[in-house]
C-alpha angles and dihedrals in degrees: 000000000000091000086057087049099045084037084056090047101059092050090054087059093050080054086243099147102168096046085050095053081053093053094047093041092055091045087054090039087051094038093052095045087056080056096244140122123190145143091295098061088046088053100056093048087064092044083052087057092048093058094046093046088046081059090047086245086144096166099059087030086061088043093054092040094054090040086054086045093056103049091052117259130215116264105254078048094045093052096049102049093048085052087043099053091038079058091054094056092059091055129109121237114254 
């Protein structure tokens, strides 16, 4: 799972959204399969929401930012994802 994360967020920084939701999506896939659910799979929930917001996808970013809420983020996560969706609020609708 955290290879998956760390894997997802090197490919935010290369500005590869879609691979890192890959990434992210395989590291939840795999994390669910082993039947567990921690901070890690929050936070890449989160991360998931930063990609799609990055790609104004404001609806699933919204969803992913609310999943990786729910399941109880780390802080530096936690605090991303509520300025993130504070942020979607004030966008206008495309």
């Amino acid at each position: 799972m955290r290879f998956q994360e760390r894997r997802g967020s090197i490919l935010v920084l290369r500005k590869d959204f879609r691979g890192a939701i890959q990434a992210y999506a395989e590291g939840v896939n795999q994390a669910y399969a082993d039947g567990y659910s921690d901070e890690s799979v929050a936070d890449s929930y989160i991360g998931i929401g930063m990609c799609f917001s990055a790609g104004k996808n404001y609806p699933k970013a919204e969803l992913a930012f609310r999943k990786g809420l729910a399941l109880g983020p780390s802080p530096k996560a936690l605090e991303l994802a509520n300025a993130q969706l504070a942020t979607i609020k004030n966008e206008p609708v495309e």
